[in-house]
N, C-alpha and C positions, 0 to 999 in steps of 0.2 A: 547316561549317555546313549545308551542303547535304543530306548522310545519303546516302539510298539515291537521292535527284537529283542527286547528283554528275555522274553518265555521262549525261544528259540537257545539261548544261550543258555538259560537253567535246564532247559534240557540235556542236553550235553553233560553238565556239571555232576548233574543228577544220575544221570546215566552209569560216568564211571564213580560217580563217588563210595558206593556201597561196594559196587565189583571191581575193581582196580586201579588201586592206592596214586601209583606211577602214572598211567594214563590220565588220572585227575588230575593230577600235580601238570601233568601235562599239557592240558585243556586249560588249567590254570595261569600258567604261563603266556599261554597262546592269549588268553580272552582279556589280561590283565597290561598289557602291550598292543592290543587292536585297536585301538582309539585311537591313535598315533598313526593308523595307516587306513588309504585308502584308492581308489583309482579311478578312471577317467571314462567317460560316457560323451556319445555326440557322434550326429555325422562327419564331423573333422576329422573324428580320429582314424577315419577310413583314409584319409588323404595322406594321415602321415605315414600308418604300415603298408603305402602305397608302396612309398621310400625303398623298403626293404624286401617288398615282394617282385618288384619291379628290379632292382637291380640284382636278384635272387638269378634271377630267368633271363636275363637280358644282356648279351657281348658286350654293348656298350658300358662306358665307366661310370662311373660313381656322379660326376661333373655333369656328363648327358642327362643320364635320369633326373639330377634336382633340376636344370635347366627345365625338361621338358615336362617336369609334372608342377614346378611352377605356372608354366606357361599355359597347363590346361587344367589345373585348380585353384591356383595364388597361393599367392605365401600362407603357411601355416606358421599357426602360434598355438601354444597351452591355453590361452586366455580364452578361445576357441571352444574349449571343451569345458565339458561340470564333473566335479569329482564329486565322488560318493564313498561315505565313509562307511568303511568294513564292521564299523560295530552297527550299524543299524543295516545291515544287508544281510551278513554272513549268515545261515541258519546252520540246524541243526545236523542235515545232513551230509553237507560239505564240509563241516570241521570233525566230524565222526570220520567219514571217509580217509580225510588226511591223516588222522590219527591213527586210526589201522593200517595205513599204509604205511608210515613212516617205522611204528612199532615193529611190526610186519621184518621190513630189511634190515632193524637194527638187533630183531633179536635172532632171526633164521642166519643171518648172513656169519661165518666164522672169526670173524675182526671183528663182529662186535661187541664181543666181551674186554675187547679194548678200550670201549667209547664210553666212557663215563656218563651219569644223565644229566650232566649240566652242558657236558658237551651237544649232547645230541638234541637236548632241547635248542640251541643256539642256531647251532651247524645243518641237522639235519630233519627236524621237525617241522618248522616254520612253514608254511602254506604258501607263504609268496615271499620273492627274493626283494622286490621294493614296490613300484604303486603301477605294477602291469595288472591286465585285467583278471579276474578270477577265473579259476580253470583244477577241472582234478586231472593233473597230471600224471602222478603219481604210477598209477595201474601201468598207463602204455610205457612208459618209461623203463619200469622195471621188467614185464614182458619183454618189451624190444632188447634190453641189453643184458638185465639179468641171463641168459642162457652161454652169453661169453665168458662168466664164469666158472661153467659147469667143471672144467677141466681142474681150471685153479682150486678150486673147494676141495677137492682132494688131493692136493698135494700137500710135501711137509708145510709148504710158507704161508697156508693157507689162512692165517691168522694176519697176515703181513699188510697194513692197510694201503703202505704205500704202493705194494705191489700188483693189489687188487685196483689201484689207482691208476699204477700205471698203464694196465691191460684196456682198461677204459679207456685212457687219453689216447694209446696207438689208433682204439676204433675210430675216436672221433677224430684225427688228424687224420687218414683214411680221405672224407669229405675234403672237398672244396670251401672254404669257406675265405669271405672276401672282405677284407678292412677295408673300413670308411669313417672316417670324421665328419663327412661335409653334408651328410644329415643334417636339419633343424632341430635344435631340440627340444624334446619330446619324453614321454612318459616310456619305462620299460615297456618291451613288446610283449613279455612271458615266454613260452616255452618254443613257441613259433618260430623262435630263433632257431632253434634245431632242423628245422624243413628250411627258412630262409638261408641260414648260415653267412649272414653281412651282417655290418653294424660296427661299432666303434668298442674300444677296449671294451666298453660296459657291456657292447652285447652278447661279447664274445664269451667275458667272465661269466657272464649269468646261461648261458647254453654247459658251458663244464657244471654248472654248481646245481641245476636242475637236472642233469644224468646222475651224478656223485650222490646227492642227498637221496633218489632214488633207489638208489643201491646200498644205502646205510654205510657211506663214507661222508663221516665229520669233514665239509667243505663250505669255502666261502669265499668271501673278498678281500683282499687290502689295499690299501689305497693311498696316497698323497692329495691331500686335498689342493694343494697347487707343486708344480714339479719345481724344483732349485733352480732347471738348466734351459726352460722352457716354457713357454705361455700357454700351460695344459695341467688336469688334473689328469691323474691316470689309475689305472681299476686292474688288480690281477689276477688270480686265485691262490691259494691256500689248501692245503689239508694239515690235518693231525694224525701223526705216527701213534703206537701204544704207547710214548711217550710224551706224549704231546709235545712233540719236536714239530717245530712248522716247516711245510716244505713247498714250494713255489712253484708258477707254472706260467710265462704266458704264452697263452694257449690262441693260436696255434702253430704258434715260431720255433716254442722250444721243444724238445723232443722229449724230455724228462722232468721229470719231478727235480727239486733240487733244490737243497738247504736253505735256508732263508737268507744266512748270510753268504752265499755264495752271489745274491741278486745283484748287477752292480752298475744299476741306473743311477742316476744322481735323487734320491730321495726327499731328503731334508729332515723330513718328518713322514711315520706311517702309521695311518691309523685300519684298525680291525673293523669292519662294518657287520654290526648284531642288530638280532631281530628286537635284541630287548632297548629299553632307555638305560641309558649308562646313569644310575644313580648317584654314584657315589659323585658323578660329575657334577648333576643337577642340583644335588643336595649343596654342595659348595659353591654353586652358583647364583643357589637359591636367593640370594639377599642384597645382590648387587643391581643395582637401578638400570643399567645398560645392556645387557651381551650381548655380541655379534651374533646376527642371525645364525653363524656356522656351528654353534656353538649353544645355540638353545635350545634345542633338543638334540641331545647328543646319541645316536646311536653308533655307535662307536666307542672303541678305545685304544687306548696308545698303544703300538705295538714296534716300537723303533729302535728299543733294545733288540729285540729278536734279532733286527736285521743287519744291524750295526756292529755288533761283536766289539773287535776291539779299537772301532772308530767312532765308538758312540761319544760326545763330547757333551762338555759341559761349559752354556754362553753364561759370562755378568756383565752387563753393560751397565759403568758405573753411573751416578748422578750426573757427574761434569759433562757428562758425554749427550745428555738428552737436552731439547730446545726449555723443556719447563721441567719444574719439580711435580712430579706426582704425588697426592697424601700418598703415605703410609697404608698400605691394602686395598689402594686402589688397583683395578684389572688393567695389565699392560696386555696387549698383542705382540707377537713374534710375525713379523707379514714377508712372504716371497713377491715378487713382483710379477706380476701379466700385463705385458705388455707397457704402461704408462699406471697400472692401476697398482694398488697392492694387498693382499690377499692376507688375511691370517690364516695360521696353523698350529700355534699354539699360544697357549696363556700363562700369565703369572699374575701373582698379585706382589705389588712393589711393596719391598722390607724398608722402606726408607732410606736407605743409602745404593741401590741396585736393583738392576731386574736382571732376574735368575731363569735361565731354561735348562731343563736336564732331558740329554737325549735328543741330541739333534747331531745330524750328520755335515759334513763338512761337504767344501765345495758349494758355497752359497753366497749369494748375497741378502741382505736382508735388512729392513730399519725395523723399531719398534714403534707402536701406536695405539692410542685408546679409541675407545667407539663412544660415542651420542645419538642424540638423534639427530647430527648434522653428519652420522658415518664417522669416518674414523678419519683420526686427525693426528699426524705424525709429529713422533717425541725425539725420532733421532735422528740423522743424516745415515744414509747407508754404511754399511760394514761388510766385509771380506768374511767368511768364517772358514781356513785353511785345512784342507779335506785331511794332508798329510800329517799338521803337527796339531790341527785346534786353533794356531794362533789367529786371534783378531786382527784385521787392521780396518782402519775408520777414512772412510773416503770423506773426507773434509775439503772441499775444491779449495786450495791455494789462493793467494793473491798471482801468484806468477804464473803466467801464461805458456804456452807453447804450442807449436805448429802441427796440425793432425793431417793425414790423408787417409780416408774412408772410401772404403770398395765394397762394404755391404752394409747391409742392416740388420742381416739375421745370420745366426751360425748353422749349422747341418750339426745336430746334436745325434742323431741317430747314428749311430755304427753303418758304415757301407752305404752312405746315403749318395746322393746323386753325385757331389764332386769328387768322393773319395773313389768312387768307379770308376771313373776316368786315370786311376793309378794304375800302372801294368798295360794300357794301352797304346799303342804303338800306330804310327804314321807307314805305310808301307810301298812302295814302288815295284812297278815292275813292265814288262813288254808284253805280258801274256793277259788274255784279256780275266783269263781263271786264277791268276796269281800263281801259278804254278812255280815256277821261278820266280823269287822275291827277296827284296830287298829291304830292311830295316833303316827307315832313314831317321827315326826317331823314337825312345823311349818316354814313356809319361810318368814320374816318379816322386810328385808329390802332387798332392789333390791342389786342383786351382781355386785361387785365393780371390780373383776377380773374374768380371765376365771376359774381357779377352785377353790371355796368356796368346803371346808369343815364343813359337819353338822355331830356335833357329838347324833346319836339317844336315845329316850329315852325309852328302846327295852329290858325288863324284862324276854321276851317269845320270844322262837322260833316263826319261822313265813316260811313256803314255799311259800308263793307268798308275794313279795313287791313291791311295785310300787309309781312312782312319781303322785298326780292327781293335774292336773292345778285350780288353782282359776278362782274365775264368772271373762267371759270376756278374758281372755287369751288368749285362743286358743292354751291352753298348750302348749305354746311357749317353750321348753328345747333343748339343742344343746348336751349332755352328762349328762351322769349317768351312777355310777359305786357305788357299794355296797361292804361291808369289815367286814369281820366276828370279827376281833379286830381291834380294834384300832389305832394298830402298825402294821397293814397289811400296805402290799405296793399291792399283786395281790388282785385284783378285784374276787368277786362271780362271775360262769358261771352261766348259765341259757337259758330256752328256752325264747326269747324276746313275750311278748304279751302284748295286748295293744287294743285301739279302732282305726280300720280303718278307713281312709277318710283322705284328705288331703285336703288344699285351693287349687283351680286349677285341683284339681281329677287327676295331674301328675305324683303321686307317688312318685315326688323327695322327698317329707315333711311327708312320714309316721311316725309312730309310732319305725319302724326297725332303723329309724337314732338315736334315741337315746342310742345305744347301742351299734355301727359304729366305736365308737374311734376315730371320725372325727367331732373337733369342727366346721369345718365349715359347719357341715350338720344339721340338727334339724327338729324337728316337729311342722307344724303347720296344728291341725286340723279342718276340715272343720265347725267345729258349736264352737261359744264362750265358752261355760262349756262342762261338763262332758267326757274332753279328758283324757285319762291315758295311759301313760307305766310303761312297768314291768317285772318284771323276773319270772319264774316258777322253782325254786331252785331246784326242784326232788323231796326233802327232806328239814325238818324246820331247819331255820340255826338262832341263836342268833346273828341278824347282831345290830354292833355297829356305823357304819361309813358310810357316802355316800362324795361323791366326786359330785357336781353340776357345769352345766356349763350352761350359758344363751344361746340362740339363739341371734347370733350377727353378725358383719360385718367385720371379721375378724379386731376388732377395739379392743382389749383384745392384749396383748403380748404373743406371740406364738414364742414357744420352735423352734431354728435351722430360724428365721425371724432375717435379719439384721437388725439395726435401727439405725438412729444418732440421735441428740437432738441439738436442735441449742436455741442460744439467743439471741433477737436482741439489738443491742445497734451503736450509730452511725451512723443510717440509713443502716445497716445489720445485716440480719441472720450471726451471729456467731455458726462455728461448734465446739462442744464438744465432740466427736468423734463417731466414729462407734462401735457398739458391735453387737456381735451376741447371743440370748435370750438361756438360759439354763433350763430356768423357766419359769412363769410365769410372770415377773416382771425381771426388770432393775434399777442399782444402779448406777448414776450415782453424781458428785459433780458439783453444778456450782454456779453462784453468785447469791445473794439473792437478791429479788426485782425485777427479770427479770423476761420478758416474756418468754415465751418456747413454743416451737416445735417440735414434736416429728416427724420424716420419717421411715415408714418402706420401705427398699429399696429392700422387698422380694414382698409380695404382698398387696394388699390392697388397696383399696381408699382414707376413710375415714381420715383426719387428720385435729385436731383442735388446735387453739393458748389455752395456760394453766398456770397457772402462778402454785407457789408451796408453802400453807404455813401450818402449825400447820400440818404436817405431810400427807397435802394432794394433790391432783392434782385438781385445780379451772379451771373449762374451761368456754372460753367464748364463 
């Protein structure tokens, strides 16, 4: 496979094989798993770490920059660029290089008599983290941060890998580094993430795990190949204690290291991402006519015990329950859903009476399915899998019907996310234009459930100046505000808008003036956690009764004049319920009880989540 790099790679082999046993085994490792990887070439690719260079350096948000390097390069795509595979490039000198350096930290550094060599072949060896471009990293890496440890090396815990870990993570939390999803995607950037410091979980994980492997601390990735609670895969890191205890990080939210199973995202399933091919997978897979692409080369392995403790569960979804009967050792799927699609995450092969999974985490939704070459073709109608006891239940839409009213399409799965901010925030009056004297006319105490909550005020006294002020942490996250002298108003109070300047980003899209715009999809998000406010300057004291609130959100609320359909699955399809188009805030539609649902806006938006419907509510998963 190698070509005309053949003799480049016996060199190498040659090199250590007479003078150092471990370092062959080493190189072994490394040249016996390169086939499998390789990386990307082309003037394209200049366009994409445009992405990340460009929003490195730049006030503006993550939205401006793709906007504007769309607009002055076009859309990028992979198909764009030619990879080149690593066994026929790699030489002699660049994998010597790594090699000494990796040896280098694992055997000077004092934790590394912790790190076993299976480990460190794994964790700490490997030359590149997935298919970014080739580079010796290594040398500056270790210069730069290696002397942070000078201190620690001599103390007692100096053995201590987590705490050599953690000396690391404070430096790199230290930086500015700036999450983004709304990249195209694209091939790793490599180490350049460390000067860029943007990028999306993956680029985040691979900036920790190319300092750590530097420094001869066993690190890596774990991951969900699709999330339970959400239409997203997601990437974290990892280390190994002297006991290969795993301990977690995402970086750069969390402050510490921390046990695996303390992690407490909605999982489902997690797999370990390794530099080698997971044999024993491949070997068992070896003979089957179909596998899903996720799944055919498997670099990875399960690691969902680790994080599950004593929630790790065990799924059988018996025969009665699936559309057909499977042979006997045929490959079932376990699939999460994104969006309208649905994704595998793990496999079994069917015993003839049940398909069995061991190790899956609760709080899911999920059907089974096989793959073809017509993709994969669903065996069951969805199921429940209950976070707290394990118990199943099987969404089988009913013949009986019943009446729904819908106010979103997608849930706020993040902790602290934009409607939950608006909790602790308060409505305030007063005559002094500084608030100096002030009066609470309203408390905000459960995060809003559609785009416009009505709060009826508790407002005795005139008041010329009112204003919304955001609760600790916010960042007075509001998308509308609108005040009403009774009750039974329908027009809104005029007023001069004021407010505390500054914005995230200092781009002015997220002032304090959007609050007052008439345009839910605008809002204010300001630049420090507390003491954000907007407000009106009424001229004159008005006895306001009523305010009208709207969250900062993702256009994921039901919006007036947005079409939307609502489907149900049953029979291995999305079933349509039809189209409406929204007059309100909310949509009333009828459909059978027990089903899963899906909501589409087919006006604008992203965001769209599976929900099920009961005791008068919308349950998303």
């Amino acid at each position: 496979m190698a070509g005309a790099n053949k003799g480049e790679l016996l060199k190498v082999l040659n090199h250590y094989r007479a003078s150092d046993n471990q370092k062959y085994h080493a190189a072994c490792f490394l040249i016996k798993n390169m086939p499998y990887y390789g990386f990307y070439e082309g003037g394209e690719l200049q366009k994409y770490l445009r992405y990340f260079e460009a929003h490195s350096t730049n006030i503006k948000g993550a939205q401006f920059i793709v906007d504007s390097l769309k607009k002055a390069d076009g859309e990028f795509s992979m198909d764009m660029l030619t990879r080149k595979k690593d066994i026929e490039v790699v030489d002699s000198a660049f994998l010597v290089d790594h090699i000494e350096w990796a040896f280098k930290a694992w055997k000077e550094q004092p934790w590394g008599e912790n790190v076993n060599f299976e480990d460190f072949c794994e964790y700490i060896l490997p030359y590149r983290i997935g298919d970014e471009p080739l580079s010796l990293w290594r040398k500056d890496l270790y210069d730069k941060y290696n002397p942070l440890l000078d201190e620690f090396r001599n103390s007692a815990d100096s053995n201590d890998i987590t705490k050599a870990a953690q000396i690391l993570m404070d430096t790199l939390r230290q930086d500015k580094y700036r999450y983004t999803s709304l990249f195209p995607k694209g091939p790793h950037i490599g180490p350049v993430v460390l000067k860029w410091k943007t990028g999306s979980c993956r680029e985040l994980a691979d900036a920790m795990i190319y300092v750590m492997r530097a420094l001869g601390i066993p690190c890596g990735m774990d991951r969900v190949i699709q999330r339970g609670d959400t239409n997203a895969s997601h990437f974290w890191n990892f280390i190994l204690d002297k006991d290969r205890n795993t301990y977690m990080t995402e970086f750069p939210y969390q402050e510490m290291w921390k046990k695996a199973s303390e992690y407490n995202i909605t999982k489902g399933k997690v797999y370990r991402v390794t530099y080698s091919l997971n044999e024993d997978l491949t070997n068992e897979l070896r003979d089957v006519s179909s596998v899903h692409p996720i799944f055919r080369y498997p670099f990875f392995h399960d690691v969902t015990a680790t994080y599950l403790g004593q929630q790790n569960r065990q799924i059988a979804i018996p025969q009665k329950e699936l559309y057909d009967y499977p042979r006997a050792g045929e490959l079932v799927y376990l699939c999460f859903a994104n969006k309208q699609e649905w994704v595998p995450v793990a496999y079994t092969f069917f015993d003839g009476k049940a398909a069995c999974f061991s190790y899956v985490e609760g709080g899911v939704v999920a059907i089974l399915a096989t793959y073809n070459e017509n993709g994969l073709q669903a065996l069951s109608n969805p199921f429940t899998l209950n976070h707290n006891t394990g118990e199943i239940h099987y969404l089988n839409p009913l013949r009986e019907s019943h009446m729904i009213s819908v106010y979103k399409k997608f849930h706020f799965v993040v902790r602290n996310y934009f409607n939950t901010r608006m909790v602790g925030g308060v409505i305030e009056g007063s005559n002094q234009k500084d608030f100096r004297n002030v009066d609470t006319l309203f408390l905000i105490k459960k995060a809003p459930y559609r785009l416009y909550t009505v709060a009826y005020l508790n407002s005795d006294s005139a008041y010329r100046y009112i204003r919304y002020r955001g609760g600790k942490g916010s960042y007075c996250n509001i998308a509308e505000l609108s005040f009403y002298e009774s009750s039974l108003d329908t027009l809104p109070l005029k007023g001069k808008i004021i407010g505390t300047p500054g914005c995230y980003g200092d781009d002015g899209r997220r002032e304090y003036t959007n609050v007052f715009d008439g345009n839910p999809d605008t809002s204010f998000d300001y630049k420090f956690p507390d003491t954000g406010w907007a407000g009106l300057d009424l001229k004159k004291p008005y006895r306001v009764s009523k305010a009208i609130y709207t969250p900062r959100n993702d256009v994921s609320f039901i919006y007036k004049d947005n079409t939307y359909e609502l489907f149900y699955w049953d029979k291995g399809y999305w079933n349509s319920l039809g189209k409406q188009t929204a007059v309100a805030d909310s949509l009333v539609y009828t459909v059978p009880r027990n089903a899963l649902l899906y909501l589409k806006n087919h006006t604008t938006g992203n965001d769209e989540r599976i929900f099920e419907y009961e005791n008068g509510k919308q349950i998303f998963w």
